[in-house]
N, C-alpha and C positions, 0 to 999 in steps of 0.2 A: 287631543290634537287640536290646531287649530283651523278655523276655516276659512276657507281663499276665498279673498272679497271676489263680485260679481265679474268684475272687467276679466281682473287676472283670469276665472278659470275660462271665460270665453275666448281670451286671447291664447289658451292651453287646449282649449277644444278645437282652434281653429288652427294652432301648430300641427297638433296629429291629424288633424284632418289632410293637410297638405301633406306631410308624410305619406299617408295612408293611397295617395291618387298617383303620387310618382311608379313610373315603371321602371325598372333596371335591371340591363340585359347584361348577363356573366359569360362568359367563353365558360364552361365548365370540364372541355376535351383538354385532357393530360398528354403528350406524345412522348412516346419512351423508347423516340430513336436515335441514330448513334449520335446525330447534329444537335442534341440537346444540353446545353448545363444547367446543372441546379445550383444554386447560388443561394448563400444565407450572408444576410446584411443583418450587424446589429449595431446599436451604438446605444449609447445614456448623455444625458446632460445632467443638468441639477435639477431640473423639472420630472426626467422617468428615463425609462430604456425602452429600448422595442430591440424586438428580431423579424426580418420579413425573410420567408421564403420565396425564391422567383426562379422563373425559367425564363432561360433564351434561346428561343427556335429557328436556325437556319434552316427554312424551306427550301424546296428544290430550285424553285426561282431565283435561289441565293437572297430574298427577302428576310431583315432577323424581324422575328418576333417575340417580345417580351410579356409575361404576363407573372401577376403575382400569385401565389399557390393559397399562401399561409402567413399571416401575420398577429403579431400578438405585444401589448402593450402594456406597461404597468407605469403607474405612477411615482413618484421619490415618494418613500414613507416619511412619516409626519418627524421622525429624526431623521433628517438627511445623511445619507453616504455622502463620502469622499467621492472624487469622482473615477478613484483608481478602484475601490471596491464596487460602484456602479458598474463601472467596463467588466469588474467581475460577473456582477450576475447577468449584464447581458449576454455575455459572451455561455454561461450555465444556459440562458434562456434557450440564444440561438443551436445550443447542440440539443434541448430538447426538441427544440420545435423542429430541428432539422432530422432527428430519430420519428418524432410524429409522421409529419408530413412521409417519410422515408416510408414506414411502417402503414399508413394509409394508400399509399403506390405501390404496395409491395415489392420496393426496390429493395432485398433482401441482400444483393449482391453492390451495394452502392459505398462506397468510401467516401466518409465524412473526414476534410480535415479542416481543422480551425486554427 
């Protein structure tokens, strides 16, 4: 292999570093009341696909609260899809990711329609 001149890897020790000092605080509480949907967004361009799973919670204050579950991203392989076979495997992604996330909530009793 080759070896990274002096700057670069101190400019690469002092990226992780800063990584390393940031804090980042997650909502990690799921609510599985009636006021809740789950929602799977997916989409592709020429660049990749994604699917995200999400909730939006009406509180009793009538306050909505959204927040992401589950997301998952892939890049356009090195031979590109059309953009109608893209929309296809996002749309494959977003019913796995939406069976995951379903299956990690144990919403057993949850209808997925896509």
């Amino acid at each position: 292999g080759q070896e990274i001149n002096t700057s670069r890897k101190q400019r690469l020790e002092q990226l992780v570093a800063s990584f390393t000092e940031q804090t980042f605080k997650w909502s990690r509480q799921v609510l599985t009341e009636a006021d809740v949907l789950r929602d799977v967004f997916r989409d592709a361009s020429k660049k990749g696909y994604v699917a995200v799973v999400y909730e939006r919670v009406i509180a009793l204050d009538d306050h909505i609260h959204t927040r992401i579950l589950f997301a998952k991203s892939r890049l356009m392989p090195l031979k590109p899809l059309t953009i109608s076979k893209a929309e296809l495997v996002a749309a494959q992604i977003g019913a796995t990711t939406a069976q995951y996330v379903c299956n990690q909530l144990q919403l057993h009793e949850t209808t997925i329609i896509a």
